[in-house]
N, C-alpha and C positions, 0 to 999 in steps of 0.2 A: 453408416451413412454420415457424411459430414455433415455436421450442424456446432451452431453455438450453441455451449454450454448455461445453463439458467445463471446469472449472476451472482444471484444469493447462492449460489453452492461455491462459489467461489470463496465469493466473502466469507461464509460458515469455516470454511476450509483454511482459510489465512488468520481468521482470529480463533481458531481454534488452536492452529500452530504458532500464534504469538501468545496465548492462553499460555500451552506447555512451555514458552520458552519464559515469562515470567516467573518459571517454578525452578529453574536450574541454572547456575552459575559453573558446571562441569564447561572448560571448556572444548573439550571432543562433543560432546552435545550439540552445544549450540554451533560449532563447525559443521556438524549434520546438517542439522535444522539450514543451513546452508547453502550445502551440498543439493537436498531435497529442492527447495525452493528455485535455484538456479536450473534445476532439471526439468522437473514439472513446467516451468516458464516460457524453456524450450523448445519442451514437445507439443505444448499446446497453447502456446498464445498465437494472435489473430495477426494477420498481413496490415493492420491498420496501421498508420503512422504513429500514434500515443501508445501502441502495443510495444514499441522498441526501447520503453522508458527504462527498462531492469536498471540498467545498467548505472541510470543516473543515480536511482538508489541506492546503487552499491558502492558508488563514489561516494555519496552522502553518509552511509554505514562509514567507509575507511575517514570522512572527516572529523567523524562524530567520537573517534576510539582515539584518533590522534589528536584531539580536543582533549578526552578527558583525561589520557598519559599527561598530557600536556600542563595542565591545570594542576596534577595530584604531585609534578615534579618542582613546581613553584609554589605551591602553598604546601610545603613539605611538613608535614608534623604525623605526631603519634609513632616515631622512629624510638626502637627499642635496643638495648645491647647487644640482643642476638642479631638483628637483621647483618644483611648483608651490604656496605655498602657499596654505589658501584661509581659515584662521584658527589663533589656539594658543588652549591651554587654560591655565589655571594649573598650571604644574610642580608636582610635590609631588615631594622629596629623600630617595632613599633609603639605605637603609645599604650598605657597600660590597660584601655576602653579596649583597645585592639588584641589584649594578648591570648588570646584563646586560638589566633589566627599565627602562623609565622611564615611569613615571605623568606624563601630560598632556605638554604642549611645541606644537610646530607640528602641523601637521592638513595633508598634502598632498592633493592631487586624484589622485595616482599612487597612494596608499596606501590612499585611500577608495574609490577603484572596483578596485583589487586585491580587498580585501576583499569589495566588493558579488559581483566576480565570482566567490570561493568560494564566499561564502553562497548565491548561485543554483545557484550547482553543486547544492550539498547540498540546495538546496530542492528542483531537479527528480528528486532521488534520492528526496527522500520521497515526491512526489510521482507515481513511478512506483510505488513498494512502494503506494501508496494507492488507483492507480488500477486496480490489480489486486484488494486489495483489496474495491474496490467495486464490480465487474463478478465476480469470481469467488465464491461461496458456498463460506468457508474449513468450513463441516460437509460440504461434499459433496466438497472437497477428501481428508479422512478416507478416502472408504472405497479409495481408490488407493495409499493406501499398503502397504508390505511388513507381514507380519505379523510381524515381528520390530520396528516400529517402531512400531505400534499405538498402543502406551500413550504413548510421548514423542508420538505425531503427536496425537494428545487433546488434550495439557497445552499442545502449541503452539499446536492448535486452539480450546482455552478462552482462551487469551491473546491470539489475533489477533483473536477475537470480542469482546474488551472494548469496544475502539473503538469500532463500529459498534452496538452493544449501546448504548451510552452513548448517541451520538447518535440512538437511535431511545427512548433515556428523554428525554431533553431536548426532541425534539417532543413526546412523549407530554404534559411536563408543560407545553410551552410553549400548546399547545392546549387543555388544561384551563384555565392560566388566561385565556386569550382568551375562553373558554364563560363561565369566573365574572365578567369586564369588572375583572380584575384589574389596575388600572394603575399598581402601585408599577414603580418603575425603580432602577436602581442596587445599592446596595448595599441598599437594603430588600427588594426584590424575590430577595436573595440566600437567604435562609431561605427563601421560599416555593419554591424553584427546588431545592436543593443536597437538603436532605430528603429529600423524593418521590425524585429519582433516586438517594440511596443508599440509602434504602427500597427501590429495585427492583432492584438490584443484589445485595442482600442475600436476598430474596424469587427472583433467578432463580439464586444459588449454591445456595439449599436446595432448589430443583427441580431443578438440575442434577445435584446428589448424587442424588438418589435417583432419576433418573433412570440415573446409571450404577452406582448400586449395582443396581438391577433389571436390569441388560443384565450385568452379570457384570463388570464394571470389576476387573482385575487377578489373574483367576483365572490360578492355575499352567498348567491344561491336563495333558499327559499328557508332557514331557518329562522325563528324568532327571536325574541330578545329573550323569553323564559328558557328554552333551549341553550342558549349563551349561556347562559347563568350557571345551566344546570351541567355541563358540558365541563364548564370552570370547574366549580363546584366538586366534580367526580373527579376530575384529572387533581385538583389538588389535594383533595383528602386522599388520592390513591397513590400520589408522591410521596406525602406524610407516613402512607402506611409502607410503603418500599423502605423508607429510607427508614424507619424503624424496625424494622423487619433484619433489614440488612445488619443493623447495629446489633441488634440480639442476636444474632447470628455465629457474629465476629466475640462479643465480650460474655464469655462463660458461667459472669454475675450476675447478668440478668434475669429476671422468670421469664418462664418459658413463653409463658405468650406474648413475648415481647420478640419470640426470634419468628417461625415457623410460621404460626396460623396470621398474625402480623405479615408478613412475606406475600402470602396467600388472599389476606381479604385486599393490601393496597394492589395486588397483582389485577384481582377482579374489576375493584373498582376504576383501574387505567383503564382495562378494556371496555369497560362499561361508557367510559368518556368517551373512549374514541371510534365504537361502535356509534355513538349520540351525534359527535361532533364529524362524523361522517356524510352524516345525512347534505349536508350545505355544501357540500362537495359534489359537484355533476362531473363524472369523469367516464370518458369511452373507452375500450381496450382493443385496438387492431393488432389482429395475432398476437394472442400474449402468448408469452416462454412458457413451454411446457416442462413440469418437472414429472420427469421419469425416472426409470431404475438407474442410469448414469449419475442423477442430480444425488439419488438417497445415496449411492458409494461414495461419494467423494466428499458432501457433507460429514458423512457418517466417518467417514475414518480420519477429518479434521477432529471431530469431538472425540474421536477414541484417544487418539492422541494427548489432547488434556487431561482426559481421564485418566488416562494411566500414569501420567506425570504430577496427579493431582491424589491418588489415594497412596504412594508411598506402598503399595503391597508389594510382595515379592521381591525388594531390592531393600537397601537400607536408606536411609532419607540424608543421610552423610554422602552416599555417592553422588546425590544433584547439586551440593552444594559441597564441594570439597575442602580446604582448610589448607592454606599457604604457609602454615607453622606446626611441623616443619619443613619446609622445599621439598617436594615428591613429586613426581609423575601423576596426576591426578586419573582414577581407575573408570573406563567404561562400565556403567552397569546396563548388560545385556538386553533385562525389560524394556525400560525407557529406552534405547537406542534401537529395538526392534519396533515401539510404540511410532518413533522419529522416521525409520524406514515405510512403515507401513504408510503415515501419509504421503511416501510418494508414488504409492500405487495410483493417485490422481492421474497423474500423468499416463497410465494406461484404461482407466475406466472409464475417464472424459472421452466424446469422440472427439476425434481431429477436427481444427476448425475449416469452415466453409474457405475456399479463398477464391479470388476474386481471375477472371483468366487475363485482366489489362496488367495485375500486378506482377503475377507467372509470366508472360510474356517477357516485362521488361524487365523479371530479374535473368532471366535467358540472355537475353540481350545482351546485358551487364557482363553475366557473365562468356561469350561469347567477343564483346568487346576487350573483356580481360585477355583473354586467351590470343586476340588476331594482332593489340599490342606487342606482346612479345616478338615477335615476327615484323615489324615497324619499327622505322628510326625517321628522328628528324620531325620536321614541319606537317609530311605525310600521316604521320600516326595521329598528333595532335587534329588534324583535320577531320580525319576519319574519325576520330572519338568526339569531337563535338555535332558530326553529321550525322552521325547515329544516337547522339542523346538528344538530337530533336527531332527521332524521330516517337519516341513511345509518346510523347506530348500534343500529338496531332488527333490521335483519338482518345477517347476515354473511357476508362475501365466499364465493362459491362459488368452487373451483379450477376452473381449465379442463382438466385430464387424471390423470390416476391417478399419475402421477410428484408434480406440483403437491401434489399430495391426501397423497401421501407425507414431502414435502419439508416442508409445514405442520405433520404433526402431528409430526415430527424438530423442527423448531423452537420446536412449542410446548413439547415436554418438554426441550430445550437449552436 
């Protein structure tokens, strides 16, 4: 049955596969890691307008790898007699405060695909926080969290919605001027574009505000001042004991109860906070997300993923991180690329998302319009295509269930 999927299994899912992709510099790997993502994206993300973001991401991944080529080929150093050259650049000489750094010289093949292969690293890192992103509904994320965390989960949740917010003004306006036959390009077309979306930007901050000024946005509730105290009190001694915890963990010199039971008692005492500092929080739930056997598959095989790219067993710990000296074909190891596959069983364990029948209509439409162009020439065609894109704008999409119908008018007033 079509429903949307619980958000947090999304999220579990994408930092779980940004988790494994921090553990590997293989680049067959992380082109998986990829692969999966761009699939999964498209079997099951939703007909909403910020669902169509992928792709921004993935323009932002290619700027982000042609940034750091970019960077490693101008601040050229650490070149050795073996490398390979493949051009230099003009040296520029710096002062002696400066010489640890050297602008321009030789350009190796060693040093430019080191580089490509971090940039990738960090592209498919964005690329998992994106693809989550745009498969999970960060307002329906909101209502799972603790009520001690309420208000920061808002300010997180108005902040991860700018993105997707953006790219659903940027169709808005790019569709508008396709209706007016507005064909400036470049940098003229830049005014007609940049306005309108901070126009709308502007227009959904003043609806946001009084949207959570009407919901009670930042009421005290009914806790005291002893409570405050003690609320502080546990969250920062339970920070104290994480962050100590964490550090004995990582440095192999420390006594042991500096890693483990450390880890364990700050762990308690945060929940102990935020159990406390819950109380002051009055919060309702209409239809909450239910997590079922879909949410535990698809969580579950985000974490297996890390896991197995995280104990190194059965593969060699050289395979994830291959070695550019000397120039080789860098080896798939089977494990972890079977680990990389299996998270995109997502894509079949999710059910397909709900859609909406105003938005199926008008991609028919669309498509149909495609099709009766071909067959049109001249003034005629042009006519008939603006005749029929006004007309899916006369009615408005109905939801298909009572959640949908909920989730709508949440986002019209966010």
């Amino acid at each position: 049955m079509p429903r949307t999927l619980h958000p947090i299994a999304w999220w579990i899912w994408g930092i779980g596969l940004a988790t494994a992709v921090s553990r590997t510099t293989n680049p067959l790997l992380l082109g998986l890691v990829l692969v999966v993502l761009g699939y999964v994206v498209t079997e099951r993300r939703t007909d909403a307008p910020w669902a169509k973001g992928f792709k921004y991401y993935l323009w932002l991944a290619l700027t982000v790898i042609v940034i750091r080529v970019a960077f490693r080929c101008v601040f050229a150093s650490g070149i050795t007699p073996a490398d390979h050259i493949m051009f230099s650049l003009p040296h520029i000489p710096t002062p002696h405060w400066y010489a640890g750094i050297q602008l321009g010289g030789p350009v190796s093949l060693e040093a430019t695909l080191s580089a490509a292969v971090d940039g990738l690293r960090l592209a498919c890192l964005l690329c998992c926080i994106g693809a989550a992103n745009t498969l999970a509904n960060p307002k329906r994320a909101l209502r799972v969290l603790p009520g001690a965390l309420y208000e920061l989960g808002v300010a997180v949740t108005v902040s991860m919605s700018v993105a997707p917010q953006l790219v659903e003004s940027v169709q808005r306006v790019a569709r508008a001027r396709r209706l007016r036959a507005d064909r400036a390009r470049g940098l003229r077309a830049l005014r007609s574009i940049v306005i309108p979306v901070l126009e709308d930007a502007l227009e959904r901050s003043l609806y946001l505000a009084a949207a959570m000024d009407s919901r009670g946005y930042g009421r005290a509730g009914n806790a005291t001042r002893a409570s405050r105290r003690a609320t502080g009190a546990l969250m920062l001694v339970g920070m104290l004991g994480l962050c100590t915890g964490v550090y004995g963990l990582l440095d192999g010199t420390t006594p042991r109860a500096l890693g483990l039971p450390a880890l364990l008692a700050g762990s308690l005492l945060c929940c102990a906070g935020l159990a406390l500092g819950g109380r002051r929080v009055r919060r309702t739930s209409y239809r909450p997300d239910p997590w079922r056997a879909a949410e535990w598959v698809v969580a579950g095989f985000g974490c297996a993923t890390a896991v197995v790219l995280f104990l190194t067993v059965g593969y060699s710990a050289s395979d994830l991180n291959p070695s550019l000296y000397p120039l080789r074909w860098p080896s798939l190891p089977l494990l972890p690329a079977a680990a990389v596959l299996l998270a995109g069983v997502a894509a079949f364990a999710a059910p397909p998302p709900a859609r909406t029948p105003g938005r199926a209509t008008a991609t028919s439409q669309q498509a149909g319009r495609k099709t009766g162009k071909s067959g049109r020439t001249g003034t005629s065609g042009r006519a008939g295509k603006a005749g029929t894109s006004a007309a899916p704008g006369n009615s408005a999409p109905a939801p298909t269930s009572a959640q949908d119908t909920d989730d709508n008018h949440r986002e019209a007033l966010l």
